[in-house]
N, C-alpha and C positions, 0 to 999 in steps of 0.2 A: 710467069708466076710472081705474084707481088712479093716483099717482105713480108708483109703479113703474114701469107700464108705460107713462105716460108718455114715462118719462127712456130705457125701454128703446128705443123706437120713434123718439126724437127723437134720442137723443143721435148725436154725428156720428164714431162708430166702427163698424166689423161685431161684432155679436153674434151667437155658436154657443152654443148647449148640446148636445150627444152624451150619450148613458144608454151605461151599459156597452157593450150592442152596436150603439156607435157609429151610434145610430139619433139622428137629428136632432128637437130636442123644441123649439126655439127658434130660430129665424129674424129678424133684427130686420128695421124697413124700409131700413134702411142696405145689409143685406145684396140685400134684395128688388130695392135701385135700380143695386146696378154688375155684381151677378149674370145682372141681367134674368132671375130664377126666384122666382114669390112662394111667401111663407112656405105656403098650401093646397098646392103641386105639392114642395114640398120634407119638410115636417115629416112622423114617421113612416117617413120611407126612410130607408136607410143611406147614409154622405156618402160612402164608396166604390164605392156604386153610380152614385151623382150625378156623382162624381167620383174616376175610376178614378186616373187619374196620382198622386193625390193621397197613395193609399196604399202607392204605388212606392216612395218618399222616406221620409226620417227621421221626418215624419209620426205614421206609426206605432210606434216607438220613442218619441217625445216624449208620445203618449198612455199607452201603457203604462205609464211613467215616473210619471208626474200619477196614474194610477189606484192602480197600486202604492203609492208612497209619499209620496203629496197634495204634492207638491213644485209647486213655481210654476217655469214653464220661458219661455223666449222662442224664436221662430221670426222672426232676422236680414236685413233686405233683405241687406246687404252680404254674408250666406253664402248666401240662396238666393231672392233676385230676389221673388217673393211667393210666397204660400202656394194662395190661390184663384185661379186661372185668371177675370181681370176686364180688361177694356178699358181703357185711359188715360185718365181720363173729362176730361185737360185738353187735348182733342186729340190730332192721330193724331202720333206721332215715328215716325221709324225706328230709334232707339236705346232710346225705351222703348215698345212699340206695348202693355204691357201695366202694368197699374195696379204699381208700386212697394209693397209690402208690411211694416210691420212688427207680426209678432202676438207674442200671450202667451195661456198655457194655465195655466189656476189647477184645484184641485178642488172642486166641491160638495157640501156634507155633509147628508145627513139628516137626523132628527128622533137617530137614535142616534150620531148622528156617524161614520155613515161614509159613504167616500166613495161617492158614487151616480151621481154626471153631472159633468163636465168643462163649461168656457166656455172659447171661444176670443175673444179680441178681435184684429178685423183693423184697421190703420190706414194710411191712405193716403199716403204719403209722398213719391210721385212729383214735386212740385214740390220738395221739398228737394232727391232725388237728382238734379235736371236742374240744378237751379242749382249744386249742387257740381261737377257733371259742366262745365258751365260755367266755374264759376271751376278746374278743373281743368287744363281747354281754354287758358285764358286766362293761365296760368303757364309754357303752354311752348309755345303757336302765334305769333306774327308775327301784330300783330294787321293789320295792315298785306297784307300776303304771303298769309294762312293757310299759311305752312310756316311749319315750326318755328324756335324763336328758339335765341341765341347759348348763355344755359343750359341749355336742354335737351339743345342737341348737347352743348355740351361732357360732359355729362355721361353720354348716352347714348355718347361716342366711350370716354369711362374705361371703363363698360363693356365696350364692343365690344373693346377692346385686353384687358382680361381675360380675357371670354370666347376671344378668338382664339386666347391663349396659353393657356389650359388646355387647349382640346381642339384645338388645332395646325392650325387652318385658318385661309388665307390672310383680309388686310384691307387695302383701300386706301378712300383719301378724296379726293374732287376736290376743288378750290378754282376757283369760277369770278366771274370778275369782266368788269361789263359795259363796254364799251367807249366812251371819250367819255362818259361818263354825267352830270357836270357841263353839256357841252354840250346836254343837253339841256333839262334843269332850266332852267340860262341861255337856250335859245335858246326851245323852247315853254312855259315853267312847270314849275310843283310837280305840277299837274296830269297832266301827259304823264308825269310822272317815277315818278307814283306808280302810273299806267298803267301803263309799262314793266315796274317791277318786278313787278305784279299779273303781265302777260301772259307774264313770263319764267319765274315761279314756277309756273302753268300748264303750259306746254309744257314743263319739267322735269319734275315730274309727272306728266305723259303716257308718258315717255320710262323712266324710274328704277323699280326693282321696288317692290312692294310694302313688299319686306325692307329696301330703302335707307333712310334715311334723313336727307330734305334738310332744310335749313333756311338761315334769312339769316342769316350772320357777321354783318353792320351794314354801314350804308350800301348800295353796290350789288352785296358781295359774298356770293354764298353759297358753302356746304358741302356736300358729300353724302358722308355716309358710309356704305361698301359692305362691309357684311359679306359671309365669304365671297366675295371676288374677289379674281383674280389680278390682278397689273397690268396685264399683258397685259389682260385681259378689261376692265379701268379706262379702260384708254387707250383702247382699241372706243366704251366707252360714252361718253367724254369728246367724243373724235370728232363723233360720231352729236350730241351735245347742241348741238356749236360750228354743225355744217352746218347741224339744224334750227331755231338760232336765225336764223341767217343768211338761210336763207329763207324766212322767215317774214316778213309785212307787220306791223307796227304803225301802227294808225290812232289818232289822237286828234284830238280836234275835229276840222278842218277838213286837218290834215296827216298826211300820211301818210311811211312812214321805213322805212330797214332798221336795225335795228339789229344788232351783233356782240359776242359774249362773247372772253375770254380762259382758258382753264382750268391749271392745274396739276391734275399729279395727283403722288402715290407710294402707296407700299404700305408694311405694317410692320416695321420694325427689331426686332429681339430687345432691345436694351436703350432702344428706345421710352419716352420720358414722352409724356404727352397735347398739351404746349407743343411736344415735339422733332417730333412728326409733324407738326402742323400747320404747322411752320416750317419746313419742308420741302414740304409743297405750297404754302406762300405764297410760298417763295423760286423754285419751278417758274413759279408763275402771273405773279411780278414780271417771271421770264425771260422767258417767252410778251406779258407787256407791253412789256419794253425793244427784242424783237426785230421790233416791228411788227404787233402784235394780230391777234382774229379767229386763233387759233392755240390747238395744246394743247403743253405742254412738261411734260415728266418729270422725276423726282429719283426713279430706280428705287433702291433698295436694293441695296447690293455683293452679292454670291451669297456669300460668308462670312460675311455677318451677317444673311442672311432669316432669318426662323423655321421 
């Protein structure tokens, strides 16, 4: 066995070779082992037969390209997820159930220098993308919670005030805050407390669209912000969230407790900043506290300054 073919069989990349009519002349074992098709049942066919999807996509444009004018190309996870249809070979995810891909497409030249056959190299990148996808996760979830943190609302709420004002649909935000929450802390531990938040965070979750978007201000308060709602329809959901805290058990250790939220809500102002809205469902939610918790209180918007 030469070196060559060595380095071709061993090395820890997919190697293609395609002939003009994208007939497969080269198979390495890399390919053979996340393919599951060895090099005998593949070499000789065309890769569009092998694999039809394959010629659906830019694919074929990016070969063309290579043949024409021997230019070097690359085929991007982050524009098109992979190239060959291959398994996760680092375990089964449900976010990547298929092997992460980044290739490149070079020409190969003859004895008279021209172009004759194409190499694809495929490369497995799946544990990069999962870890970035990670530390992604981990820039704007509550690691605590798993809702989202104080940055990312804030940041998704500038948004949502943007987008509301451009295309003129309604926006409101709760403010909810748990009731006694020091006492509890004090009275069962850090344990129960980080419980509680856990299980409140939960059945908010359950409760809130898909489109919402909650997360924990700090401490025992969170946020949700509702795109597309009217207040009316805010104060419904505010509602709906106080009763089903309320009867709801919380068990830790050995104790068991109800606990109760407090919510603000409003909806947006026309000359709204991102600090003016939330200081208006904070100032609703401190009302809903000074009046005897377990309550939702409003700072509706005057009807001359809705949007």
């Amino acid at each position: 066995m030469s070196e060559y073919h060595q380095i071709f069989n061993t090395i820890n990349l997919g190697l293609v070779v395609l002939d003009r009519e994208l007939t497969v002349t080269c198979w390495n074992r890399w390919m053979e082992l996340h393919s599951d098709i060895p090099a005998e049942r593949i070499i000789g066919r065309k890769i569009c037969d092998v694999f039809p999807a394959l010629c659906e996509n830019s694919f074929i444009r990016i070969v063309k390209s290579v043949f024409a004018f021997g230019n070097y190309a690359s085929y991007s996870q982050k524009l098109h997820k992979y190239l060959f249809p291959m398994k996760n070979p680092h375990g089964s995810s449900a976010l990547f159930p298929q092997m992460q891909q980044n290739c490149t497409f070079g020409p190969l030249r003859n004895d008279n220098k021209e172009i004759s056959a194409i190499y694809i190299t495929v490369q497995d990148v799946t544990d990069f993308v999962i870890y970035e996808h990670k530390l992604i996760q981990m820039a704007k979830v509550d690691g605590l919670t798993g809702v989202f943190n104080r940055r990312y609302l804030d940041t998704r709420l500038q948004e949502e005030l943007e987008r509301s004002r451009r295309h003129g649909n309604p926006l409101s935000i709760m403010m909810l805050d748990i009731d006694h929450f020091k006492e509890i802390n004090d009275t069962h531990g850090h344990i129960c407390g980080d419980y509680t938040l856990r299980k409140i965070s939960e059945l908010l979750l359950e409760l809130v669209r898909t489109s919402d978007i909650l997360g924990r201000y700090g401490g025992e308060e969170f946020c949700c912000i509702l795109p597309e709602t009217s207040f009316e329809q805010a104060l419904v959901l505010a509602e709906r969230c106080r009763t089903q805290v309320a009867a709801s058990q919380f068990s830790c250790t050995d104790h068991q407790s109800r606990v109760t939220v407090s919510i603000g809500v409003t909806d947006l102002h026309r000359d709204d900043t991102l600090d003016s809205i939330i200081k208006r469902a904070d100032d609703a939610l401190y009302q809903a506290k000074r009046t005897g918790r377990n309550r939702v209180c409003s700072s509706p918007v005057p009807v001359e300054n809705a949007t």
